[in-house]
Structures are given as structure tokens and as C-alpha cells.
N, C-alpha and C positions, 0 to 999 in steps of 0.2 A: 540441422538440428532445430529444433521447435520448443522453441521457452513462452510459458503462458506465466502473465501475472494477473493478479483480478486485486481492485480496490474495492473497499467497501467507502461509500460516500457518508461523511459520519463528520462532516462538517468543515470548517476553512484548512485547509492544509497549511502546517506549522513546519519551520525549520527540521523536526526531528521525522515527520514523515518524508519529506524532502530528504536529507540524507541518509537516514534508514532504507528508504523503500525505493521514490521515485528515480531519483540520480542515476543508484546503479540499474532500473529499470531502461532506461534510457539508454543509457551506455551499451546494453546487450544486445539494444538491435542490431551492433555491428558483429556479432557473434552467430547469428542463426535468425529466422522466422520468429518476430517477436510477436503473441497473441495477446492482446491487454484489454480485458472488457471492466466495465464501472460493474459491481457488484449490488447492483442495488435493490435487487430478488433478497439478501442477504439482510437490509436497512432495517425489515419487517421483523426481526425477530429483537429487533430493542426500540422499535423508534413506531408508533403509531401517530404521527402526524403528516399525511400527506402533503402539505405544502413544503415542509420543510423536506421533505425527503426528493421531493421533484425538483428545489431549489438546490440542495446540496450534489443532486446527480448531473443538474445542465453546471454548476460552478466546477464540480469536480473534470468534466467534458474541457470545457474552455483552462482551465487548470493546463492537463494533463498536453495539452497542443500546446501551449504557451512554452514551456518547459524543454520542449525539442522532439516528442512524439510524430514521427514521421508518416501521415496516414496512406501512403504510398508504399513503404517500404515495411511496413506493420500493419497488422489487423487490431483494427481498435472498433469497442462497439458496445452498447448497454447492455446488460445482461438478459432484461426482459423482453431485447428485440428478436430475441431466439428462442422461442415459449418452448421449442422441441428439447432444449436440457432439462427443463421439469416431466418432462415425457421419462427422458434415461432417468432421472436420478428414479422415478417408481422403479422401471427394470431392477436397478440395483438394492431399493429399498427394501425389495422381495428374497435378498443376497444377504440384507446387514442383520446380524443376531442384536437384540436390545442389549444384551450385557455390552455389547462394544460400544456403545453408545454412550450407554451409562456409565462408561469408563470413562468417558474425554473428559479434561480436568478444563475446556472451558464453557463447558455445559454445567457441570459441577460449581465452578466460581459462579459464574454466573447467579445462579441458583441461590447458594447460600449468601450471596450480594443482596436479595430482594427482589429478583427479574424475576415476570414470572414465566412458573414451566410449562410451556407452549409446545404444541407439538412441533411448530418451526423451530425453537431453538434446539429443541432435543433433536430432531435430522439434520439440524445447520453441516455437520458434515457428509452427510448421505448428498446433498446439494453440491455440497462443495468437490464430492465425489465425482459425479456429473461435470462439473466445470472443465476438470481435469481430464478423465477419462476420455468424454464426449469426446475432445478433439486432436486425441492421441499425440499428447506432446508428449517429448522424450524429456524434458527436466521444468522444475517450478521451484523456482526463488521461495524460499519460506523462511521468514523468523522462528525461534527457538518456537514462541506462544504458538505456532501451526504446525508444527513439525509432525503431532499428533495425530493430525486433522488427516494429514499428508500419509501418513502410516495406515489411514483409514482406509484410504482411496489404494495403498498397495495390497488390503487385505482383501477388500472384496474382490480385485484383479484375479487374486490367486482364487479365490472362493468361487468365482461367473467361468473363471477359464477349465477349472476342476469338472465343470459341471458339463459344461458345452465346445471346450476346445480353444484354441489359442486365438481368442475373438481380440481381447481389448490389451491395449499396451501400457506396460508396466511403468509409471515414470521416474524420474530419481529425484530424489531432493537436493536442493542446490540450496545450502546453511552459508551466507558467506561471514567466516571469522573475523572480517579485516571489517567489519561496521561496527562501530561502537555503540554505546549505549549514548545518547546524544542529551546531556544535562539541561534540565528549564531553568528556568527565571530563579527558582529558590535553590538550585543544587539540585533536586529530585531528578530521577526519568522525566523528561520531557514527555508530558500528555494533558491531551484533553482534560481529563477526571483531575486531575491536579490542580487547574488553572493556570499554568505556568509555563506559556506555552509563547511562541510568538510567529507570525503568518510569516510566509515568505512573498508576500502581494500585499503587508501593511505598508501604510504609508509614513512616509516620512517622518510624521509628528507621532506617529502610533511607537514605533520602533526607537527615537529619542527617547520618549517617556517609558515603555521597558524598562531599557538596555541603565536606564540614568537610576534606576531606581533596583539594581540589582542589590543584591544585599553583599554586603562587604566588609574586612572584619577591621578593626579599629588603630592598624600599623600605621605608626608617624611615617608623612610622606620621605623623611632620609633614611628610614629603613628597609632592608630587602623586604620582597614579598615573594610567597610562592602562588606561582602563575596557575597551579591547580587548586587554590583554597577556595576556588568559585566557578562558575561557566565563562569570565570572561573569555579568558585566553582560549580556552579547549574551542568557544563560538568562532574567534578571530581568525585561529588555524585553517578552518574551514571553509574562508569568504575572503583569505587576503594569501599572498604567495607565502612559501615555506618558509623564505627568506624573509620575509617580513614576520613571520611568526615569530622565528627565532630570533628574531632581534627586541620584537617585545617581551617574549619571555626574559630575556638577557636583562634589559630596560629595568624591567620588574625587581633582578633577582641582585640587580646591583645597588638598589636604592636610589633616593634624589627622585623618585618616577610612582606618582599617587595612581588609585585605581580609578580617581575622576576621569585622568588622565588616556586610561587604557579606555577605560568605558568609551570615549569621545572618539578614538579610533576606531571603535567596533562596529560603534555607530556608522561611521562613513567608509569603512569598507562592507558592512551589510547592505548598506544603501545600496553602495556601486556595486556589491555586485549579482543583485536578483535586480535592477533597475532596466538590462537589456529585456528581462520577462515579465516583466511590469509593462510594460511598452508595447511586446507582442499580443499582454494578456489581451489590450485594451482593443488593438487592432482586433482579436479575433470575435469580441466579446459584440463589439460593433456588427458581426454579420451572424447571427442567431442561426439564419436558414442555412446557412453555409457547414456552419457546425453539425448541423442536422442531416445536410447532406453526405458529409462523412461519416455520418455514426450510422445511417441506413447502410452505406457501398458498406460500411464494415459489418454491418448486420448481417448482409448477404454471403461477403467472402465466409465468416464465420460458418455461417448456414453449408456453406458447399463445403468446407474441412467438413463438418459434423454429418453432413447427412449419412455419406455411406455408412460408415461405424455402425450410426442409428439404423440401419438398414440389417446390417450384419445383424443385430442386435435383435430388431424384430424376429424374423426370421429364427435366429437359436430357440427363442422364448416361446414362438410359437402363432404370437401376434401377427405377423407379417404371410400370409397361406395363401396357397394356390389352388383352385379344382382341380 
């Protein structure tokens, strides 16, 4: 089986992309051929600063290897080291009707957010289509926000194959129910647009200052509290054993036990336990060329999944002739 995930690089990764996205990205290499390229083709339809974007793609790289991305045993690669998927996604773009387009509701947010309407953000899934297609995986992890996007890439499927025959392969969506919504700093969704956010590679004094200043409501330390009236606990669950959760919640729910208190634990088991990949980040971050050398071997593997397809592809269409 062959599971593709694509990030988009869009700044320091926070606890909520970490266990939203990355974690179980991770964990599925032991499931099939994992494909995971930096989306950074993608960056250009919100972000017109090239430094930052070339910085948030090499962070995202060292990120992503830190974490436990095995480049041995997965294909990992930049999006733009493969210029041949902006090739497919025109094939396909000649496939997508405008109304489908103009239906995707984050083309639409977007839009009525203030972004402006670019022709990249209006294709963002015709691209993303390509991502997909191009390397004929059989499932891709998607959040509820992409599900859409994911629905795009199964219509033209049916729309290229109608036309020319059973070329490109259909893939499934892989929704998983058991990731929660992961709470910031105020209560809210954990995100960027929020401010509320906190890195899983801050340091020591960064993650004190957070975690100490979370907001918290005014119960005298001898009365019970409930351990959901804020992020502490739901955070602590996540970065300390089961059994230690339950025992702070208990803590919490019997009284005699302040939220200073909780907060000071949260702190030092957050610390210990993103501190083994704090360590490794540091180690990787130290050999630049090394990283570089991984994202090319994966540019390449990427290249040989993709070409025949692209080949297939030419060929139906018309582009690819013989005398």
C-alpha cells in the first residue's frame, strides 16, 4: 500500500501540527510505502516572500528527519524538485470544469478573508490533484479542511479515465476520527492565525513562559477543578503516560491541587518529552549538505514512481507521438 502525505511549509511547527498531522504521519511508515514531500509549490498562493519561504522549506526538511522520518524506508523530497507534477497537473487542468473549482470552500474562505484571487490559489487543487494522482497512491491522510480538495483529485480520476481508459488510480481518503482537535494557549483550535500556539523545538524558557501564563479560571486552590476548563490537562495527556494523566486529573478533581501547580508539571513533561528531538534536530541541522543529499535521492526515487504514469499520460493525450 502507498500512503502520500504533502506539508505545506507555512512556518515553525507547533504541538497541534505535531499531533494532528506529523505523529500519525510517522507512525504509517510501518503500514506501507510512505511518500512525504514539503509542499512548497503550494507556499505561493499565500505567502510572496521568498526568503521566508526558502527558510520555512529547509526548517520544515530538518523538522520532518528530526521527528523519525526514515529516508531509507520512505520517500521524502521538495515538491519543486519534481517540476514534472506541474507538467500533470495542466494534463488534468484541461479535465477540471471551473464550476468545480469555484466550489471548493477554501478557495471561497480564502477569498472572502482578503487573499487575493490568483490564478494559483484558484487551481491550488488542480496541483494538489497532481501530487496525488502523479504517484498513484492507494490512500492519503486528509483533515476534515481537505477532504474536499481530496474529492477533487477522485473526480477528475473518473472524468481522464471516461475519456481515455483506466490510466490513473483512484485513491481513498484516510479521515482519521481518533485526532482530536488539539486546544492553544487561550482555549481556541491551536493555529498560527490565532497566535496561540506553541513549537515543539521551543526552548526551555519559551515553553515556561507559554505554559505559566495560560489562562485559568479563579477556583481557591482546596476546591476541585475540572481538568477540561482549560488546555492544561488535555496538553499533559499527550506528552506524559496515561497513568500519570489520570492521576492529575484525579489531583485536580479532588482539590488541595492549584493550576500553578499542573501548569509546573506540564512544563517538565513537555520539555522531556520533545527533548530526544530537540537533540536530533540539532545534530541534523549541523550537516545542511547531508539534508540536501536526502531530499535529491528522494527527488529521484519520487521521479521514477512518477514518470511511467506521466508517460501513460502523455501518450492518452496525445503529447507523447511516434512517426
Amino acid at each position: 500500500m502507498r500512503i502520500l502525505s504533502g506539508i505545506k511549509p507555512s512556518g515553525e511547527i507547533h504541538f497541534g501540527n505535531y499531533l494532528g498531522m506529523l505523529k500519525p504521519m510517522i507512525q504509517s511508515q510501518g503500514r506501507g510505502e510512505l511518500l512525504c514531500f514539503i509542499a512548497n509549490l503550494h507556499s505561493l498562493t499565500s505567502v510572496n516572500d521568498a526568503d521566508r519561504i526558502a527558510g520555512w522549506t529547509r526548517q520544515m526538511a530538518i523538522d520532518i528527519l528530526a521527528l523519525g522520518l526514515d529516508p531509507e524506508s520512505s520517500v521524502f523530497w521538495i515538491q519543486s524538485d519534481v517540476p514534472e507534477v506541474c507538467e500533470y497537473a495542466w494534463y488534468l487542468s484541461n479535465y477540471t470544469p471551473v464550476g468545480m473549482l469555484e466550489r471548493c470552500h477554501a478557495y471561497k474562505d480564502k477569498v472572502a478573508n482578503g487573499i487575493s484571487a490568483n490564478h494559483g490559489l484558484f487551481a491550488y487543487p488542480v496541483l494538489m490533484a497532481a501530487d496525488i494522482l502523479a504517484y498513484e497512491v492507494d490512500r492519503v491522510p486528509v483533515g476534515q479542511d481537505q477532504k474536499q480538495h481530496l474529492e477533487v483529485a477522485r473526480d477528475l480520476v473518473d472524468a481522464f479515465n471516461h475519456r481515455f481508459g483506466e490510466i490513473l488510480v483512484k485513491p481513498e481518503p484516510e479521515i482519521r476520527e481518533d485526532v482530536a482537535v488539539v486546544q492553544g494557549l487561550d482555549g481556541q483550535k491551536m493555529s498560527k492565525s490565532y497566535g496561540n500556539t506553541l513549537g515543539i523545538f521551543a526552548d526551555a524558557a519559551e515553553v515556561k513562559k507559554k505554559i505559566m501564563a495560560i489562562p485559568t479560571d479563579s477556583t481557591p486552590l482546596e476546591e476541585p477543578k475540572d481538568p477540561d476548563a482549560n488546555p492544561i490537562h488535555a496538553w499533559y495527556s499527550q506528552v506524559a503516560s496515561p497513568e500519570a494523566a489520570r492521576e492529575l486529573a484525579d489531583r485536580l478533581r479532588a482539590g488541595g491541587y492549584g493550576w500553578g501547580h499542573a501548569k509546573k508539571e506540564l512544563v517538565a513533561a513537555y520539555i522531556a518529552h520533545f527533548e530526544p528531538y530537540r537533540k536530533r534536530r540539532e545534530e541534523i541541522a549541523s550537516d545542511l549538505a547531508g539534508v540536501r543529499r536526502i531530499l535529491d535521492r528522494g527527488a529521484e526515487r519520487a521521479r521514477a514512481i512518477l514518470r511511467p504514469n506521466l508517460e501513460r499520460v502523455r501518450a492518452a493525450t496525445g503529447i507523447r507521438w511516434e512517426i
